[in-house]
C-alpha positions as CSV (number, residue, x, y, z in Angstrom):
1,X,-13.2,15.9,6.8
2,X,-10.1,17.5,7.6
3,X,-9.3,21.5,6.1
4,X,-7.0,21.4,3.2
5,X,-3.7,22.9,4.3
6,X,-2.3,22.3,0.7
7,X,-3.6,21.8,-2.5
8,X,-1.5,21.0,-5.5
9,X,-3.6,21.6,-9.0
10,X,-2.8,20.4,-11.8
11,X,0.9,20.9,-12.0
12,X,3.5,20.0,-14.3
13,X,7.8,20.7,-14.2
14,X,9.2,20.8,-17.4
15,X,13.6,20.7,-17.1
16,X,15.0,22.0,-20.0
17,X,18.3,20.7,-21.7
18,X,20.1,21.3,-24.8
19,X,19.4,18.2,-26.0
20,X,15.5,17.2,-24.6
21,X,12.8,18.8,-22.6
22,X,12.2,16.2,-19.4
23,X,8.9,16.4,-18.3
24,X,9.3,15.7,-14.4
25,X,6.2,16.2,-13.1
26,X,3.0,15.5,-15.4
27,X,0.0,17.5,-14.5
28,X,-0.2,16.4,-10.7
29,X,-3.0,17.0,-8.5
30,X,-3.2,16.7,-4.7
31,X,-4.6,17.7,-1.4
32,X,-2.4,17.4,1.9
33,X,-4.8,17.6,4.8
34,X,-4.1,19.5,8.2
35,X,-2.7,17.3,10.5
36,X,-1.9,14.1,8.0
37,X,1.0,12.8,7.4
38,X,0.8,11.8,2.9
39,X,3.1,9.1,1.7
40,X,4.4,9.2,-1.7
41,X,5.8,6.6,-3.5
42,X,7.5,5.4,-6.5
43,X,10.5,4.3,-8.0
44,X,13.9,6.5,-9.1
45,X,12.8,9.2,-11.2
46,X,9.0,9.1,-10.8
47,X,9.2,12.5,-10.0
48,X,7.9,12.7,-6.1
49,X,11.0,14.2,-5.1
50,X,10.0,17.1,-7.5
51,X,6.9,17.8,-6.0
52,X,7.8,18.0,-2.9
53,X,10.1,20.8,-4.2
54,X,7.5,22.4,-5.7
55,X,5.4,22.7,-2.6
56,X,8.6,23.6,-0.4
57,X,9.4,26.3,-3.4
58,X,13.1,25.0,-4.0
59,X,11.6,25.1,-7.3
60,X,8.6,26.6,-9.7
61,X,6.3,24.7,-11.6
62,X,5.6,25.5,-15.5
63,X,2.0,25.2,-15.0
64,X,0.0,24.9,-12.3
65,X,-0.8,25.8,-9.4
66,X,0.3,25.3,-5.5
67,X,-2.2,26.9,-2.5
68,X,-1.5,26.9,0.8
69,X,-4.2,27.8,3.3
70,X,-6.0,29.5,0.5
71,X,-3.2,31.5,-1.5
72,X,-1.0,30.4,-4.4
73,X,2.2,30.4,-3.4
74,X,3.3,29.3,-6.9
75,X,3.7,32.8,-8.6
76,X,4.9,34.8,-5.4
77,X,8.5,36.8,-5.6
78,X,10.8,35.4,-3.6
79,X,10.2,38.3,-1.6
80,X,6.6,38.0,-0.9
81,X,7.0,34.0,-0.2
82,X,9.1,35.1,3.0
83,X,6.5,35.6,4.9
84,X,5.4,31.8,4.1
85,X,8.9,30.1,4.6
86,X,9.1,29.6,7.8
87,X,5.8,27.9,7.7
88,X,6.8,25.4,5.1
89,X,10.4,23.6,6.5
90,X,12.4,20.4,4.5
91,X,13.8,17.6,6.5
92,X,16.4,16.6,3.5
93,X,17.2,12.5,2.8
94,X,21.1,12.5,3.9
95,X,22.0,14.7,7.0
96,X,25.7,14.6,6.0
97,X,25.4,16.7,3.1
98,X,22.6,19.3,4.6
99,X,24.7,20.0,7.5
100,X,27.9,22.6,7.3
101,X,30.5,20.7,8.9
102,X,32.3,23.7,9.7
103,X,29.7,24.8,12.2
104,X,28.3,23.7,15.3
105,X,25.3,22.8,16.1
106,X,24.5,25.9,18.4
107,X,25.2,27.6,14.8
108,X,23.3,25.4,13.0
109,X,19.7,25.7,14.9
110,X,20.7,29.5,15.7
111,X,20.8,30.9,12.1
112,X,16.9,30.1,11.0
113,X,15.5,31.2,14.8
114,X,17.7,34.5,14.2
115,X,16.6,35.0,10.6
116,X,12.9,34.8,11.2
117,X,13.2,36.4,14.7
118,X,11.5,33.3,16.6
119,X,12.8,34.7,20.0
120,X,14.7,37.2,21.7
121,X,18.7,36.6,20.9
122,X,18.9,36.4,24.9
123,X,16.5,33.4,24.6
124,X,18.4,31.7,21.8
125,X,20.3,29.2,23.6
126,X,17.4,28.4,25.6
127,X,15.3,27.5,22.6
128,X,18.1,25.5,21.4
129,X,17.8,23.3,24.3
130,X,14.4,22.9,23.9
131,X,14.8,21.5,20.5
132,X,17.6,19.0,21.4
133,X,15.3,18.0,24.3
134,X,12.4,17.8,22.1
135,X,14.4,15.5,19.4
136,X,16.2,13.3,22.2
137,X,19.4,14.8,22.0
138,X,21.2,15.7,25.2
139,X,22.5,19.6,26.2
140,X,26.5,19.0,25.1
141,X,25.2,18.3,22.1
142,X,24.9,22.0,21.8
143,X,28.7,22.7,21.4
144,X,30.0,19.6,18.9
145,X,30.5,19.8,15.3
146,X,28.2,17.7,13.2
147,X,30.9,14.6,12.4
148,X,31.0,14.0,15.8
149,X,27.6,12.9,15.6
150,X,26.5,9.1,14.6
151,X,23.8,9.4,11.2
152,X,20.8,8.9,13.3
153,X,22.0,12.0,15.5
154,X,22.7,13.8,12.5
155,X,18.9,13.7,11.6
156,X,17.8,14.7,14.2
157,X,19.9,17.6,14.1
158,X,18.1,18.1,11.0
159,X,15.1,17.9,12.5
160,X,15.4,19.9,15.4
161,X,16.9,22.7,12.8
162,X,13.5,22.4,10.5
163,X,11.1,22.7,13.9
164,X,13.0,25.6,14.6
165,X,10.8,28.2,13.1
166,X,8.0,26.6,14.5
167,X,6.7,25.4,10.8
168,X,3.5,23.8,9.8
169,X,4.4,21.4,7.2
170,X,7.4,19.4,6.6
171,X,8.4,18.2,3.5
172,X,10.0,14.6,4.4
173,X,12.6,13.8,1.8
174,X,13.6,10.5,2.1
175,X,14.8,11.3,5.8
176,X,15.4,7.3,6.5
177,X,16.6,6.0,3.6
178,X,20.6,6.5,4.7
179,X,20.5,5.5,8.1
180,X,20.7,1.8,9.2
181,X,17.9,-0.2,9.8
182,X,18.0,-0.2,13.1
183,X,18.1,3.5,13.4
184,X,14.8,4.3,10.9
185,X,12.3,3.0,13.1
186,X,13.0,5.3,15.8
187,X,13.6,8.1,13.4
188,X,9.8,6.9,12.3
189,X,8.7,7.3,15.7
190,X,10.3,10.1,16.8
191,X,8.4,12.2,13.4
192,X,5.4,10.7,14.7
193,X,5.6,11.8,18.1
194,X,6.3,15.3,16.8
195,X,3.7,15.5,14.5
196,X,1.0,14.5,17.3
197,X,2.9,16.9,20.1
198,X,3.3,20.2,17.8
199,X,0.0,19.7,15.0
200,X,2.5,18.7,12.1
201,X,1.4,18.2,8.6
202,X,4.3,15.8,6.7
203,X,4.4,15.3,3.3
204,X,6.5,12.0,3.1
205,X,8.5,11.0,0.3
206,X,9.9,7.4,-0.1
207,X,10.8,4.9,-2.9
208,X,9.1,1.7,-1.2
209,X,5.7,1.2,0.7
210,X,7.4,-0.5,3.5
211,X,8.1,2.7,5.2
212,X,5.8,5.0,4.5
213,X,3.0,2.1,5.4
214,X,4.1,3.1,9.2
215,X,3.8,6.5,8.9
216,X,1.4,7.5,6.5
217,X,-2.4,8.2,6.6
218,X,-2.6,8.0,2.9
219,X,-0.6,7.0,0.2
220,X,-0.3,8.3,-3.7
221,X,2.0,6.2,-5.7
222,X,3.4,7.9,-8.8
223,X,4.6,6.5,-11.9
224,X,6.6,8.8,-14.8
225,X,5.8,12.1,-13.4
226,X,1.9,10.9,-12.8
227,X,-0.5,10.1,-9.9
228,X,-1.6,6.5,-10.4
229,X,-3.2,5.6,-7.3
230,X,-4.2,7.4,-4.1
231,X,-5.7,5.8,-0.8
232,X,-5.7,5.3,2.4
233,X,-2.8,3.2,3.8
234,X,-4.2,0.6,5.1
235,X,-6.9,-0.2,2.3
236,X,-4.3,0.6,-0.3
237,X,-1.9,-2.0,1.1
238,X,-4.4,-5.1,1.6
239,X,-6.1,-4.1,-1.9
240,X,-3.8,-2.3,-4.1
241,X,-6.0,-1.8,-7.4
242,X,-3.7,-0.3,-10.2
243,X,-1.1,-2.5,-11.5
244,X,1.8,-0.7,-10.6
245,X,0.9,-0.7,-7.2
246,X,0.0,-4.1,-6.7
247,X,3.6,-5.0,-7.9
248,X,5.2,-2.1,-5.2
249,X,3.2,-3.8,-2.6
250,X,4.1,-7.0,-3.8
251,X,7.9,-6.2,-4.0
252,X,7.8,-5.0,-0.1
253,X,6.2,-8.4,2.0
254,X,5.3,-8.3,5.3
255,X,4.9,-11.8,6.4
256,X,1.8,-11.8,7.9
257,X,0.7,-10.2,5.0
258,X,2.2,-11.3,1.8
259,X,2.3,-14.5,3.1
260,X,-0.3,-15.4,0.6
261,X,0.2,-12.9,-2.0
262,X,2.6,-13.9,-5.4
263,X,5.7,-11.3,-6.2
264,X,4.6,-9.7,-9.5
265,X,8.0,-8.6,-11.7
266,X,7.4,-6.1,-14.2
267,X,8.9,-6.6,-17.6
268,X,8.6,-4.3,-20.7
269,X,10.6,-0.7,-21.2
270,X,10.0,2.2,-18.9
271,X,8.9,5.1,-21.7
272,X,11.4,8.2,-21.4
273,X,10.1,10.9,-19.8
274,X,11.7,12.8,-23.2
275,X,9.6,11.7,-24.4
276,X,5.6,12.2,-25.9
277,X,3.9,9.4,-23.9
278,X,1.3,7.7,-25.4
279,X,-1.3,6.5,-23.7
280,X,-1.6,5.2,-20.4
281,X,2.4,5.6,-19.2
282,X,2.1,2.4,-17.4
283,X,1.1,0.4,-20.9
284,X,4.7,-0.3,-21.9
285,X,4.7,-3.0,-18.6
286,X,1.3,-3.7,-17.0
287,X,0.4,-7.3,-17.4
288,X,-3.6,-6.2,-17.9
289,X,-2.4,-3.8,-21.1
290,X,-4.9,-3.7,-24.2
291,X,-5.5,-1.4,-27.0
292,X,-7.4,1.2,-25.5
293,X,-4.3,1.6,-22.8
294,X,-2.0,2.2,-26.1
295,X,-3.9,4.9,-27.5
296,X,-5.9,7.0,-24.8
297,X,-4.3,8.2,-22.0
298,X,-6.7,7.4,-18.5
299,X,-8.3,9.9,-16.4
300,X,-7.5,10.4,-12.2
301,X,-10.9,9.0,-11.3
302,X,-12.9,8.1,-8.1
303,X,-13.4,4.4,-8.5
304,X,-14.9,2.6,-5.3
305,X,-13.7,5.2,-3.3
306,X,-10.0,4.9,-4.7
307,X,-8.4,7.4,-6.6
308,X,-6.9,5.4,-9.6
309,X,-5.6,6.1,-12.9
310,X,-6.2,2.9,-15.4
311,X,-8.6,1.8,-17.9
312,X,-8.9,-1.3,-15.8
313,X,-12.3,-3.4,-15.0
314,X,-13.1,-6.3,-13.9
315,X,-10.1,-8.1,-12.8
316,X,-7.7,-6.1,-11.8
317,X,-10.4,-3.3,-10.6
């Protein structure tokens, strides 16, 4: 089995507000190998944009912790997490928004290899070229100002800016989800490439299963700030096991798939995350619900080797 290049134990993100504590993230546990690419999943407000700011250290957790090849980077100063940036790198969901229109794009890829001293400043411009060339951008692109750039080139701007430091992970923030159709698949492909050519490790965040199915080696689905489900892709897609994912898969048909397989539509009231849930989170909708699911809240348990969160058995197990 593959070394652990991340392990996330047991955390929990609490935002505070002057009217309501939001619990974002609710005592999440996972393990990102070396050299996998993790899909996560779920719908607005789930909270798996949250962890992956917790991993990337945008933000800290209130409890818990976050290890990366063996130390927990969690606590560190901002000073002694330097050392660590450049290893971790965020590829952010819209590329008009995380570039500064006002530079170029020589400025752009220059500041980070400058900051962490990747080469010599006589090799700069060099290296730059080598990034363009390794996202499938040509040399002018070099000199141009972001706008002049279609979305699709605009990511991979974005990209080429987050390899710059020569990272180990990426943190994949919804990096297709504003660029047409068209254009994702080759954004997919390119990430794929990249992570085979330069020993990438991608956590990959993304509301629907559709995408990360292409991408990812496993998947965790979260619901409410909670794991609920974690497999690999494959065996997760043609035998989703909790509830809530069998309705995500079932929302996302691939014909020569889902052919065969009914669209379940979840009713009920999504519990506020202001809230003190409960219970299973997933009570207030799933279709299998019974009393013990109102009252107890479910383990993260190894169940046929899946990684599910439910009281379930029998028919929906």
């Amino acid at each position: 089995m593959a070394e652990t290049l991340i392990g996330i134990k047991n955390i929990s993100k609490v935002f505070s507000t002057k009217k309501a504590d939001v619990r974002a993230v609710d005592h999440v546990s996972l393990r990102i190998r070396r050299g996998e690419t993790l899909g996560l999943v779920g719908e607005s407000g789930s909270g798996k944009s949250t962890v992956g700011r917790l991993v990337t250290r945008l933000i800290r957790p209130t409890s818990g912790k976050i290890v990366y090849r063996g130390k927990d980077i969690s606590r560190l100063t901002e000073r002694q997490f330097r050392s660590f940036r450049k290893d971790i790198q965020i590829v952010f969901q819209n590329p008009n928004t995380a570039l500064d229109p006002k530079r170029s794009v020589r400025e752009l890829i220059a500041e980070p290899l400058m900051i962490h001293r990747i080469v010599p400043r006589q090799e700069i411009d060099g290296e730059i070229l080598r990034l363009l060339d390794m996202v499938g951008l040509p040399m002018a692109a070099m000199t141009k100002m972001p706008q002049e750039f279609s979305g699709g080139e605009k990511q991979r701007i974005c990209i080429a800016r987050a390899l710059a430091v020569r990272p180990r992970f990426l943190f994949l923030d919804e990096p297709v989800s504003s660029l047409d159709v068209s254009v994702q698949s080759k954004i997919l492909n390119l990430l794929e490439e990249l992570k085979q050519a330069l020993d990438l490790t991608y956590l990959f965040v993304a509301h629907g299963l559709n995408v990360v199915r292409h991408i990812s080696d496993r998947v965790a689905v979260m619901y409410l700030g909670q794991i609920q489900e974690i497999g690999e892709t494959e065996e997760l897609y043609e035998d989703p096991r909790h509830p809530y994912t069998r309705a995500l898969v079932s929302s996302f048909p691939e014909p020569e798939l889902d052919a065969r397989r009914e669209r379940i539509v979840l009713t009920g009231e999504i519990p506020s995350n202001t809230d003190e849930i409960r219970g299973c989170a997933f009570h207030t909708r799933c279709p299998y619900a019974r009393e013990i699911c109102r009252r107890k809240p479910p383990d993260l348990m190894i169940r046929g080797g899946r990684t599910i969160r439910c009281h379930g058995t029998g028919e929906w197990i």
